[in-house]
N, C-alpha and C positions, 0 to 999 in steps of 0.2 A: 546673943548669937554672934559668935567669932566670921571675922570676912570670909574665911573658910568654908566654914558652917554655911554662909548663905549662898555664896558659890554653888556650894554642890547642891543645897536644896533647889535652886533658879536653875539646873545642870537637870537635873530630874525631873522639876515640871516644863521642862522645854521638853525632854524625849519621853515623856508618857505618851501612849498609846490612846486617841482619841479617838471616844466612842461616837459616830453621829447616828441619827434617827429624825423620828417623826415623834412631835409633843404637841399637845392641846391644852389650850385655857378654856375652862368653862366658868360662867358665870351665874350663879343661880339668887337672885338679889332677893326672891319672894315667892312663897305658892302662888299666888295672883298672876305673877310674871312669868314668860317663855323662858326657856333657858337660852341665854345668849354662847355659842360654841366657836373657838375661835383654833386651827391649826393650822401647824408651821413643821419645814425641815429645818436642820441643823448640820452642819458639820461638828459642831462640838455640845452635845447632848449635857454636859458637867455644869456649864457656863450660861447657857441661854435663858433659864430664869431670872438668874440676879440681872444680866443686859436688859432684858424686857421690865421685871420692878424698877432700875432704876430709871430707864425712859419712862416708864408712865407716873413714877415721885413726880420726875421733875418737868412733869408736862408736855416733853415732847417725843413722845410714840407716833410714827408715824402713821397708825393705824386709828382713825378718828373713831370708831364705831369702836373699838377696846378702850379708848383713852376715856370717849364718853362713858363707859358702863364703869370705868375706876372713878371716876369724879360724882358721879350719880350714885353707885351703892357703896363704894371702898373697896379698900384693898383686902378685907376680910371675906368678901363676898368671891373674889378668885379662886379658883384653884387650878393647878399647873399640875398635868400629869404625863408622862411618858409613855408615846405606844408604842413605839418599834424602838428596840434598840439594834444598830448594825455595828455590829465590833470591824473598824479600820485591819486591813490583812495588808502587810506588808507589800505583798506582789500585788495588789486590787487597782488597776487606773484609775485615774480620776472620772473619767468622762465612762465609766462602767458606774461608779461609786453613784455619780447625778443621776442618769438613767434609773436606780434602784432606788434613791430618794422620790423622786420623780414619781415612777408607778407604785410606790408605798401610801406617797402623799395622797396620789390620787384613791387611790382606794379608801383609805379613811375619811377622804371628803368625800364621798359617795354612801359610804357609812353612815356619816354623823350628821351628815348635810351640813357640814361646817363651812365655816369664812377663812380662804386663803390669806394668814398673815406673813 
């Protein structure tokens, strides 16, 4: 890849259009065991699982009760899924944008009865 070339590729993933939402990890280690349910907002819905895998590789996930159920069953035992997605609109304000994460978030934890991460 010419300096050019990457240029314009770094020119492009700057001005893409980013989707945020609402996503959940669930952890299901065993029939025997509850399922452990954990959900989060995003501004950037593309990105948030590699961020989350590599804090809990490298041991520091803020989130002690997720970090415990990667060290206890693995990483094979996660799963990351996406429930809202809110496509970014150019004219949308920020503080309109939070509000709609906000009562999205809340209604999926009332759903799921999930753990705010």
């Amino acid at each position: 890849m010419t300096g050019i070339d990457r240029k314009r590729a770094v020119a492009a993933y700057k001005e893409r259009k980013g989707a945020y939402g609402i996503y959940v990890i669930r952890c299901v280690a065993g029939p025997d065991l509850p399922p452990h349910i954990w959900i989060g907002q995003t501004p950037t819905l593309d990105t948030i699982r590699n961020r989350i895998w590599f804090t809990l590789r490298q041991g520091t996930n803020p989130h002690r009760t997720l970090q415990d159920a990667w060290h206890r069953h693995g990483a094979d035992s996660l799963a990351f899924e996406v429930l809202d997605r809110l496509e970014d609109e150019d004219d949308t304000p920020p503080y309109v944008r939070a509000t709609r994460l906000k009562d999205r978030l809340a209604h999926w934890r009332a759903v799921l009865d999930a753990q705010v991460i």
